[in-house]
N, C-alpha and C positions, 0 to 999 in steps of 0.2 A: 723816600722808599718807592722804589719802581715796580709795578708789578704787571704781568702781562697774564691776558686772559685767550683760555679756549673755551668755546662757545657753541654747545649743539645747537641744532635747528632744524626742521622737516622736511625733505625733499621736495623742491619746487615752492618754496617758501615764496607768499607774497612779496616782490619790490617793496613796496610802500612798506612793507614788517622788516624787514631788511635794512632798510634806510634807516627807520627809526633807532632799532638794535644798535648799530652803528656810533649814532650820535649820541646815544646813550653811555655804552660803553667809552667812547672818546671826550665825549663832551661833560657828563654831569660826575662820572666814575673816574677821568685824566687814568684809563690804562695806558701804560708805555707802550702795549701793542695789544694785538688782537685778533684770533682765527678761529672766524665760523666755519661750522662745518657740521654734515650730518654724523649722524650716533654711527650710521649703516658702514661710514669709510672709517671713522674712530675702530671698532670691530674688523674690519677686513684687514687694517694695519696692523693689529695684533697677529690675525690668523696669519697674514704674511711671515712675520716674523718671528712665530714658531714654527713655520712651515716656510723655508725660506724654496725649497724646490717646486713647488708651487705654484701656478701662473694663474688661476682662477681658483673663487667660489663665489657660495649665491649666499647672502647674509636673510635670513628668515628673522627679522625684528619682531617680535610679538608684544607688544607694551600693555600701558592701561589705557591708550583712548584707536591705536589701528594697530594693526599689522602690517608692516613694511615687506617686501621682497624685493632683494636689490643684487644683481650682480658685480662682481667686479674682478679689472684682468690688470695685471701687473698694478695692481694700488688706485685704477683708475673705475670712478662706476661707468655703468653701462645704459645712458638715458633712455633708451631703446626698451630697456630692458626691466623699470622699477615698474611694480605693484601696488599696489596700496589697498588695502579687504579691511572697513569701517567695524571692525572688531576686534577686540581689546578686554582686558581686564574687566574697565566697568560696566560693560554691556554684559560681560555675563555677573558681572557682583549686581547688578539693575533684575538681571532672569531671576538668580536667583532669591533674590528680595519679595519680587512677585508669586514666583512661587508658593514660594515658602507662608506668602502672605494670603494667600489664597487657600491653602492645606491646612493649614496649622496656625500659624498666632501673625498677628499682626507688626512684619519688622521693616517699613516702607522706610522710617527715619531712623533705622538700624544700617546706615553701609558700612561704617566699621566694622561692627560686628559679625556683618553679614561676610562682608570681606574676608579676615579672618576665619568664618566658617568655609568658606571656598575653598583658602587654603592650604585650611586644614584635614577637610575629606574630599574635595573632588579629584577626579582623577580622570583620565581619557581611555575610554573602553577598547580592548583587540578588537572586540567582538559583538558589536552593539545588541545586536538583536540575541545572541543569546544572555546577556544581562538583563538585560530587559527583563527576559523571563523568569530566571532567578530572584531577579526584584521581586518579584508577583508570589514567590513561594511561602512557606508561613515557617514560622520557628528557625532552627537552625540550620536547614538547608538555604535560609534566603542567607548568603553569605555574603550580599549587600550589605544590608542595612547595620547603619549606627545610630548609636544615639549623643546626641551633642550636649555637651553642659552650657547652656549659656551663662554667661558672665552676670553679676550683681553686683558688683565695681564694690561691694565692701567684703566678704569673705571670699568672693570667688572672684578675683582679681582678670583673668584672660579664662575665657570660656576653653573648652577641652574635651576630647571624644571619651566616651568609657568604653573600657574592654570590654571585648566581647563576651566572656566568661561571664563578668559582672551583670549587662545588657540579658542574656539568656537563663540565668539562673537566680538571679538576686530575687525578682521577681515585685521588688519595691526600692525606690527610691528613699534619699533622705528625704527628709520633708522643706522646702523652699528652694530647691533643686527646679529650675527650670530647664527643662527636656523637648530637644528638638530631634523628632526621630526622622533620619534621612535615608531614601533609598535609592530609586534610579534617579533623583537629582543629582546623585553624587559622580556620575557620566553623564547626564543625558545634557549637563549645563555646558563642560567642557566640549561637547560636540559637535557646538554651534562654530568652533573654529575650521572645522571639518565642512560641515554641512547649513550657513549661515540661513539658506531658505528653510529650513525647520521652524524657525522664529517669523518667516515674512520678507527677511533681508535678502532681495535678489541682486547675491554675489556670489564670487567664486570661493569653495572653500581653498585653505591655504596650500593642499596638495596641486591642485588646479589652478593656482595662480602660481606657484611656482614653476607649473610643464609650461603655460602661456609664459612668462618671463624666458625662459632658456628658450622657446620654439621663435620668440622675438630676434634671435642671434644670431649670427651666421652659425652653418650647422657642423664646421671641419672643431667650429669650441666647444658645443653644447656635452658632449661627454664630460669634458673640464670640469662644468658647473654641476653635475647627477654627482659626480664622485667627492664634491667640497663643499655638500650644505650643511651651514654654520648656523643653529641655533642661540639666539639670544631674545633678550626679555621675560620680564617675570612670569608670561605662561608656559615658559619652554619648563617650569621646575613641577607643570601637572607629571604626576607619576605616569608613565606610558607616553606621555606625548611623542619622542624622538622616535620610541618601537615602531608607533603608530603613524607618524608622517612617514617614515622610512619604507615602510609595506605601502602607502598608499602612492609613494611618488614609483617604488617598485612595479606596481600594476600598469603605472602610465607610461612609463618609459619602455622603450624599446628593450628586447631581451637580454640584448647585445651588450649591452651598456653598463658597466657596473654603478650602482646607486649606493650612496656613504652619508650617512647625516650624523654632525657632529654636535653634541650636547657638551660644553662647557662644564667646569666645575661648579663656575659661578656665574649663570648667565647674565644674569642681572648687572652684575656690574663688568661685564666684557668691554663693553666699548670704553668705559674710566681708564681698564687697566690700558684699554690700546691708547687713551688719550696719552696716559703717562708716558708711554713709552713713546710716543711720537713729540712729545714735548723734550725729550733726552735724544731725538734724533737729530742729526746735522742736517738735517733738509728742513727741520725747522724754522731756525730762521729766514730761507728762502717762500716761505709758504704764508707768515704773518704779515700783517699792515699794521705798520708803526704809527704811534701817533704824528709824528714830524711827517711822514706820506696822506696822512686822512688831510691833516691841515693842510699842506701845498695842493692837493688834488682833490679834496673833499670823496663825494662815497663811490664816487666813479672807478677808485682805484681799487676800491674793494670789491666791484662787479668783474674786474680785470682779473684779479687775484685768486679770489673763491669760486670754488667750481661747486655751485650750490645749484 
């Protein structure tokens, strides 16, 4: 049984991490063949090929440990041009842990949980500062605030937000019911992708690492890139996020220019489906390193190959 493997990997991956991946896959695994490759060009090959008219976009990777931003023009990236902003999922499921652990109950060895609570109510504000205020309101005008069921892994299986209705009026709980009530955490965590020196981190938020990525390009393409930015990774599914990048790349970009950010059905698994479909491409097999080529040329042919 023959089988061949594609293989993500991170822009600008160590050598030494590379080499070893390599020998891994050929040597302890015997795949018939093998292509690494980043998530960021996996994603672009889909966009291409539902957009076959096309010649550019900028792929906005948002994961759980960075944010990627990477251009690329006819299927090719654009080195010149990747980003990289040290925030991710678990830095803010880590905020919000502290938070929360700070206000209310102690959930530092909760990131599941805490996970989960992310998202499940956070979302990314139009309007920071006037939520903010709203937060600060009391009763039913604070049109923030929920309250969280947390989980007890024997009757209450997955923790779960309570209606509002319920939250304003009931005026009591069951009894063993533990209640996490959340207000401007439920923006102010997701905003760190926006604004990462709110926390300490001096980087650029992800609207500002995108204008520095396209202003990296020659400038007859850079419209290209404003009109074809492609959302993927699990934070692109915070509610608002796309409104919210869309308006902030809108301010920075020239007038002239029209700005488009595109949000996936499923971002999270975008680049799989573009694996798939690039595995069913006839450039395919032009693009893999066969085991019969590792062994005559060992990992040298792989450095020839992979445009990593």
């Amino acid at each position: 049984m023959y089988t061949d493997i594609v293989v993500t990997e991170p822009y600008f991956n160590f050598s030494s991490i590379q080499e070893s991946m390599t020998e891994i896959l050929f040597e302890e695994y015997q795949f018939q063949s093998a292509l690494r490759i980043n998530a960021g060009s996996l994603s672009a090959h889909h966009y291409f090929h539902a957009n076959p008219s096309e010649l550019c976009c900028l792929v906005v990777d948002s994961g759980f440990s960075f944010t990627h931003i990477a251009p690329y023009c006819r299927g090719k990236k654009l080195h010149e041009g990747i980003r990289r902003i040290n925030v991710g999922g678990k830095l803010l499921t880590n905020h919000l842990k502290e938070i929360i652990s700070y206000r209310q109950l102690h959930v530092m060895d909760e990131t599941h949980v805490i996970n989960q609570v992310k998202e499940d109510v956070c979302y990314v504000s139009q309007q920071f500062y006037k939520d903010m205020e709203i937060a600060q309101l009391k009763g039913e005008e604070n049109t923030v605030m929920r309250d969280y069921v947390l989980p007890d892994f024997s009757s209450i299986k997955k923790g779960f937000c309570k209606p509002r209705e319920e939250m304003l009026f009931s005026g009591k709980y069951k009894t063993g019911e533990q209640i996490l009530r959340l207000a401007n955490e439920r923006f102010a965590v997701p905003e760190m992708l926006f604004h990462p020196s709110d926390i300490g981190i001096q980087e650029m938020g992800i609207h500002e690492a995108a204008v520095d990525a396209v202003q990296a390009l020659p400038e007859d393409m850079q419209p290209h890139f404003y009109r074809n930015v492609v959302l993927t990774g699990g934070n692109a599914l915070f509610p608002g996020f796309r409104e919210r990048l869309e308006a902030e790349l809108r301010a920075l970009v020239p007038a002239h220019l029209p700005v488009s950010v595109l949000l996936p059905s499923n971002p999270v698994c975008y680049s799989w489906e573009g694996g798939k479909l690039l595995a069913h491409s006839p450039d395919y097999e032009e693009m893999v390193v066969t085991r019969d080529d590792y062994e005559e040329n060992g990992h040298c042919i792989c450095e020839d190959k992979f445009d990593i």
